[in-house]
N, C-alpha and C positions, 0 to 999 in steps of 0.2 A: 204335280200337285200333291202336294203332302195331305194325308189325313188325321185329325186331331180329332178321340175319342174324348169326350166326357163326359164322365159318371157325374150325375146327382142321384144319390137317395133323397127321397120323399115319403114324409108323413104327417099327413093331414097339411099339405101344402098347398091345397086349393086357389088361394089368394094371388099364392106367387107364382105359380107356375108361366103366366102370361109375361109378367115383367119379366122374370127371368131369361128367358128368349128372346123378349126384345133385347135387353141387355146383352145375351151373346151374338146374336146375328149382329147387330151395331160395332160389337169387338173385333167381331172375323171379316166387316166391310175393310177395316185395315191393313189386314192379315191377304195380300194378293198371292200368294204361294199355299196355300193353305185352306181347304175348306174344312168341315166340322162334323159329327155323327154325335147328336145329343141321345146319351142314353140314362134314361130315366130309370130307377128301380124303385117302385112303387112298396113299400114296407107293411103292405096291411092297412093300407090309410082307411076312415073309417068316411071321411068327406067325399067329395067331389074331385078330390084331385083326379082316380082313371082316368074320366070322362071327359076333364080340362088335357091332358097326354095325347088322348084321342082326338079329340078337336085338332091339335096341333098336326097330329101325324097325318090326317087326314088333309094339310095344307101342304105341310110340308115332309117328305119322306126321309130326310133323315133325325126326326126325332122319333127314337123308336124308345123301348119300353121291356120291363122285365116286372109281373107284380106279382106277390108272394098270394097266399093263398092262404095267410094271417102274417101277422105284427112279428119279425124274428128279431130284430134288430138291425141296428147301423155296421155292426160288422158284417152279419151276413149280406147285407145290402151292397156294402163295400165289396165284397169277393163275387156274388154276383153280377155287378159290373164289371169285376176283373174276368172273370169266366166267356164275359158275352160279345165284349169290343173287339173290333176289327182295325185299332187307324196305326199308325206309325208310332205316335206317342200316345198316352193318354192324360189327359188331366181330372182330378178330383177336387169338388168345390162340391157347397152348399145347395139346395134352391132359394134362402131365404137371402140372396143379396149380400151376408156377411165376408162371403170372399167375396171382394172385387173383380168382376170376370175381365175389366182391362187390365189386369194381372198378367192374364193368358199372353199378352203378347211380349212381358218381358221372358218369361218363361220359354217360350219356343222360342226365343230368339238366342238365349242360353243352352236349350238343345241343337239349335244347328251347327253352335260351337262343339258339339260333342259331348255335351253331359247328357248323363243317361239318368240320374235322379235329379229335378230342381225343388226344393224341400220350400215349401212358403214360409216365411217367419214372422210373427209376431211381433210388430212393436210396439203394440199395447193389445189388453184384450178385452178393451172395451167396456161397455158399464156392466162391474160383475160386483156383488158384494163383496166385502171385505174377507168373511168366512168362507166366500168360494173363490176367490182371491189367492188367501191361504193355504187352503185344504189342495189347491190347485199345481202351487210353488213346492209342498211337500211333496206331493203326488210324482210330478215329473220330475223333481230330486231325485226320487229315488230310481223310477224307472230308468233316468240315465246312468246312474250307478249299476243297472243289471244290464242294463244294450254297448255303456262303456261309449256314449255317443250323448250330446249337450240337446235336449231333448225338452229344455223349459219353457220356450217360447214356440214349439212346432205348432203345428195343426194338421189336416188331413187334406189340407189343400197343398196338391205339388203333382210335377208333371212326371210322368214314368214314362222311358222308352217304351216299347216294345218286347225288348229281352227280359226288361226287368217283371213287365205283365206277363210274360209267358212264365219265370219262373215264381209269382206268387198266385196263378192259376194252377198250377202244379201242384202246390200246397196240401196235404192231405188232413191236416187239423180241424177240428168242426169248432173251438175254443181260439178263434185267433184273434189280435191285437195288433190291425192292420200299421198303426203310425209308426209301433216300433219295429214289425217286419219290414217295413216298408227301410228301416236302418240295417237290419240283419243280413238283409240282401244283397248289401253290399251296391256296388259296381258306382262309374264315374262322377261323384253329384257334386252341386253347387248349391246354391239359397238367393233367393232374392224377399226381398220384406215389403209388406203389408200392412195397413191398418186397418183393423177391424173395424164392417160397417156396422150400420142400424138396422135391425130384419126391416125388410121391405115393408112386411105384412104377418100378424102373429104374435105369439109368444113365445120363447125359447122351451123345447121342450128338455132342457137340464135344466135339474135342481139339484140343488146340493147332495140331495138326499141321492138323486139318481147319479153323479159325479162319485160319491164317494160307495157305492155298490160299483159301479163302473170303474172303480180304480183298485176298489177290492182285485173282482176279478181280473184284470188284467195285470196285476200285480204278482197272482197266484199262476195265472198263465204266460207268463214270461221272465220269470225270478226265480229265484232260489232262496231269496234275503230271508222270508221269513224264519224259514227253516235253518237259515245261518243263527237268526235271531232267539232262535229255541235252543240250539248250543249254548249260545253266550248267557241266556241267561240259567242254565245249569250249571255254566260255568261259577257265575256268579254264587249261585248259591251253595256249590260245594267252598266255596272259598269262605262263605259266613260261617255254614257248620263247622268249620275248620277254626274260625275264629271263636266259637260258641265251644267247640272240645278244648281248645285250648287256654279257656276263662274259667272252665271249669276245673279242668287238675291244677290251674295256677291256686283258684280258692278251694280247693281240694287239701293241695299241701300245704296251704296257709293256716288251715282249720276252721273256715269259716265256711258257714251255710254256702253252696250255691243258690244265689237268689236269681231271680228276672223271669220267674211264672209269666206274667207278662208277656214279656218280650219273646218265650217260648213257645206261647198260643199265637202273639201274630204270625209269628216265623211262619207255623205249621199253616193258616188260612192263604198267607201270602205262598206260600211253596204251593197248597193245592190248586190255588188259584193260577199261579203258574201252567201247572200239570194240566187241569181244564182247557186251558188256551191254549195251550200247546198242541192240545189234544185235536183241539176244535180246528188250528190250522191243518194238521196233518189228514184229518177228514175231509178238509176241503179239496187237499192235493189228490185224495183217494177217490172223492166222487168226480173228478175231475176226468181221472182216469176211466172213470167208470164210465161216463159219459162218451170220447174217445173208441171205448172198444166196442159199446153199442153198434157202434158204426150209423149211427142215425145221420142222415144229410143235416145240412149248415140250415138249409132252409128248404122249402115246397116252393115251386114257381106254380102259379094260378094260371096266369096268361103272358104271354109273348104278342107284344105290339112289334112289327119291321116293317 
């Protein structure tokens, strides 16, 4: 009998936590080779969700529990599920019902062929605005340009052997960006696709506002581009000055005024403006670091439900 971990974080998921469970025990009644270890990591929720984990576990022993000891986020939440599982593979979903949990069964039926990543894909994502839509299609643009892996339609739902959980519990970074570690790491994967559901129960806690701080960082912590992008645009501007010297001696030996006061004030706001930003990136990669050598944990664990 094989064992299938899965991770959900939860925050402030009070609502859902019951259907949730229904919904995988209902999945794994199919699943004859295969029982389950639901493990919940509690993120600081500020509701009732502990207390609905608790009720469960107390029915049933294998949904156990990891809860932080404040709000860290969905990353650290991620790695502490990777840290705490015991099964053969593991899988990562939701609690609010938007993975599909009869997913799971295409997915370990793809692992017992021997894939050791099954990546979930997108093939729509669902009722999102236009601007987070957007800001969404640029975001994972780029990020597959830095992993060098098609990265625009993933999510965080997909199943991981065993090896592969052992080597991103290994991981010593406290800034990590599990969907595209989760490509870094290489080893046998395949994809099977999804459509994204309706929360059960709730409201999304993305906003655009929190999406695009959320792709800030993850951009900065697993890229280089921006800093590629601070090249090019030096590049750029030594090539106008260049074009600015040589307008000059042109009307120089003409005899005529050099004029474009003007255009020599933007130059100099746009170049500082430049320098600022530039500047502004390279602090980020510095506090980044900074952070890093503190050495401070990913996260506080509060309590241990098993």
């Amino acid at each position: 009998m094989n064992k299938i971990s899965l991770i959900v974080p939860c925050y402030n998921e009070e609502a859902n936590i019951n259907p949730f469970y229904e919904e995988i025990a209902k999945t794994f009644k199919d699943l004859k080779d295969a029982d389950f270890e639901l493990m919940f990591v509690n993120d600081g929720s500020k509701d009732k969700t502990i207390e609905k984990i608790e009720e469960l576990n107390k029915k049933d022993k294998r949904v156990k529990c990891v809860s932080f000891a404040r709000n860290f986020g969905k990353e650290a939440a991620l790695f502490a599920g990777i840290r705490n599982v015991t099964g053969d593979c593991t899988v990562i979903l939701d609690a609010d019902l938007q993975h599909p949990p009869f997913v799971i069964k295409e997915m370990y039926a793809k692992w017992k062929e021997g894939f050791e990543v099954v990546e979930g894909v997108k093939t729509d994502r669902g009722k999102e605005g236009l601007l987070h839509k957007l800001f969404s299609k640029f975001f994972y643009g780029l990020i597959s340009r830095a992993v060098g892996m098609d990265m625009k339609n993933s999510s965080d739902y997909k199943l991981l052997d065993k090896k592969v959980i052992a080597q991103l519990a290994a991981l010593k970074e406290r800034n990590t960006f599990f969907r595209a570690l989760s490509f870094w790491v290489g080893f046998n994967k395949t994809t099977v696709y999804y459509e994204v559901q309706e929360r059960a129960n709730g409201v999304s806690k993305w906003s655009t506002k929190s999406l695009f701080k959320y792709a800030i960082n993850n951009v900065l912590c697993f890229s280089y581009t921006p800093l590629h992008i601070i090249t090019f645009v030096g590049v750029i501007f030594i090539l106008i000055a260049i074009g600015v010297l040589i307008d000059a001696v042109i009307s120089f030996i003409k005899g005529t005024a050099a004029s474009g006061f003007p255009t020599l004030v933007i130059l100099l706001l746009v170049g500082f403006g430049a320098v600022l930003i530039s500047l502004g990136i390279i602090g980020v990669y510095i506090a980044q670091i900074y952070d890093e050598v503190k050495g401070r944990p990913q996260y506080v664990i509060g309590k241990k439900i098993e």
